[in-house]
ZAMARGU-4260 file (C-alpha; in steps of 0.2 Angstrom, whole numbers, plus 5000, padded with zeros to 4 digits):
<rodrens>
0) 5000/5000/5000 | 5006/5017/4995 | 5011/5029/5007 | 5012/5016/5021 | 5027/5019/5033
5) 5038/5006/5036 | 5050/5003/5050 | 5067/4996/5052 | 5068/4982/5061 | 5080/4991/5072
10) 5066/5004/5076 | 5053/4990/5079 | 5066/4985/5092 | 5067/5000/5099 | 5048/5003/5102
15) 5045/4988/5107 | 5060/4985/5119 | 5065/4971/5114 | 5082/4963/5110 | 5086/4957/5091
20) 5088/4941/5099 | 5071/4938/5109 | 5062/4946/5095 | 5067/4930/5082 | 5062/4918/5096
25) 5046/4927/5098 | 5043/4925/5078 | 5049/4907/5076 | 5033/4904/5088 | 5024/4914/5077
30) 5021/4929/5088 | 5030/4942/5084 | 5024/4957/5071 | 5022/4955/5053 | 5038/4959/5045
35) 5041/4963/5026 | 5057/4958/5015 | 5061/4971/5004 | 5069/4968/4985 | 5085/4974/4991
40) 5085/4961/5007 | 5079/4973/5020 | 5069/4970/5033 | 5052/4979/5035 | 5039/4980/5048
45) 5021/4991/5041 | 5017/5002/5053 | 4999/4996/5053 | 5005/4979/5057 | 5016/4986/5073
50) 4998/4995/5077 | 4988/4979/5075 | 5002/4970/5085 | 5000/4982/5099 | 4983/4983/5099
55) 4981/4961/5101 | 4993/4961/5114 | 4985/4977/5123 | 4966/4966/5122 | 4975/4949/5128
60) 4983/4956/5143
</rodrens>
């Protein structure tokens, strides 16, 4: 989607709090935010997916 902003992983990390590491074990069980590969190899996160990621965890706890 166009005009959508995406975020470095680094960022992500830095808003969540979270450390590189604990974030790929948190997506190897599948509950981590969406992320995005970029053409070049990047990594992405949509910020509309951090939201939504924010908003189930904010429901759940």
């Amino acid at each position: 989607m166009a005009g959508t902003e995406k975020l470095k992983l680094r960022e992500v990390l830095i808003e969540i709090k979270m450390s590189r590491a604990a974030f790929y074990r948190m997506r190897a069980r599948g509950r981590a935010p969406k992320l995005i590969k970029l053409s070049n190899g990047q990594i992405r996160c949509r910020r509309t997916d951090l939201d939504a990621w924010w908003a189930k965890h904010e429901m759940s706890a």
